[in-house]
N, C-alpha and C positions, 0 to 999 in steps of 0.2 A: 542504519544499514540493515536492521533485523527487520525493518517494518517492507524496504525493498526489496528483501529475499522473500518474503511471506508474498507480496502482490507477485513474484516468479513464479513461487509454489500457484498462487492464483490464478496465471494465467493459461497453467496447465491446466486443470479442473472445472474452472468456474466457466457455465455453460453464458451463453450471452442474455443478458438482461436478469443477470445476476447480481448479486449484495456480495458487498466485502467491508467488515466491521473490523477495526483495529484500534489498540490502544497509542495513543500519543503520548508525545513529551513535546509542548511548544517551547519552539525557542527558534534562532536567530534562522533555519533553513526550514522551516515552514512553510512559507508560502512557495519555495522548491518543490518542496514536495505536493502542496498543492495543485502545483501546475504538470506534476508527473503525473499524479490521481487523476486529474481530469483528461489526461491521453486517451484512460483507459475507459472511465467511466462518467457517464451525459452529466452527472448530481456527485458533487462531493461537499458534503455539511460535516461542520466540526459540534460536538456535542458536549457540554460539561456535566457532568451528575449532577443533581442537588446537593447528595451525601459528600461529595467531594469540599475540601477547604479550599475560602478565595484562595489562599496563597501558593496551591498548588498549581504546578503546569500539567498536570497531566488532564488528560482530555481523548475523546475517541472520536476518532474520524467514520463519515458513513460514505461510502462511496457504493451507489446505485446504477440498474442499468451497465452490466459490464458491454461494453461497443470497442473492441480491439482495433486500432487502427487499420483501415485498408492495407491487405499485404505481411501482416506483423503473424511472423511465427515464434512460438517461444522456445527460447533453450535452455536447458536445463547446464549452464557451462562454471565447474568451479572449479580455478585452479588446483585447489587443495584434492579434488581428486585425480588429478592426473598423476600416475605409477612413478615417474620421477623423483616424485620427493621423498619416496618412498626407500 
């Protein structure tokens, strides 16, 4: 869920035909989120360090070319700010 808040934050800022680099953890909803990233963006390649160990999952995603679907405005909507729960 952090890495989906970061691509909201991105879709406000990142100008088109822009990068957006992040760090992963693969596991069982991966390829989800794959197919979310490439909504957004033409090139999404997953990356392993060298320095990193086989045994780890962790891994960073490059997703290139930001291209916002025809139509798609973003909002910035979180419950938690809404004065109610306050």
């Amino acid at each position: 869920q952090l890495l989906l808040a970061a691509l909201n934050i991105t879709t406000h800022v990142l100008k088109n035909g822009g990068v957006f680099v992040a760090k992963i953890f693969r596991g069982k909803d991966v390829t989800l989120l794959y197919s979310q990233l490439k909504q957004f963006f033409e090139l999404v390649t997953v990356s392993k360090p060298r320095s990193s160990r086989n045994s780890s999952i962790e891994a960073f995603v490059i997703c290139q070319n930001y291209t916002p679907p025809p139509g798609f405005v973003p909002t910035m909507i979180n419950p938690l700010l809404d004065h109610k729960y306050c």
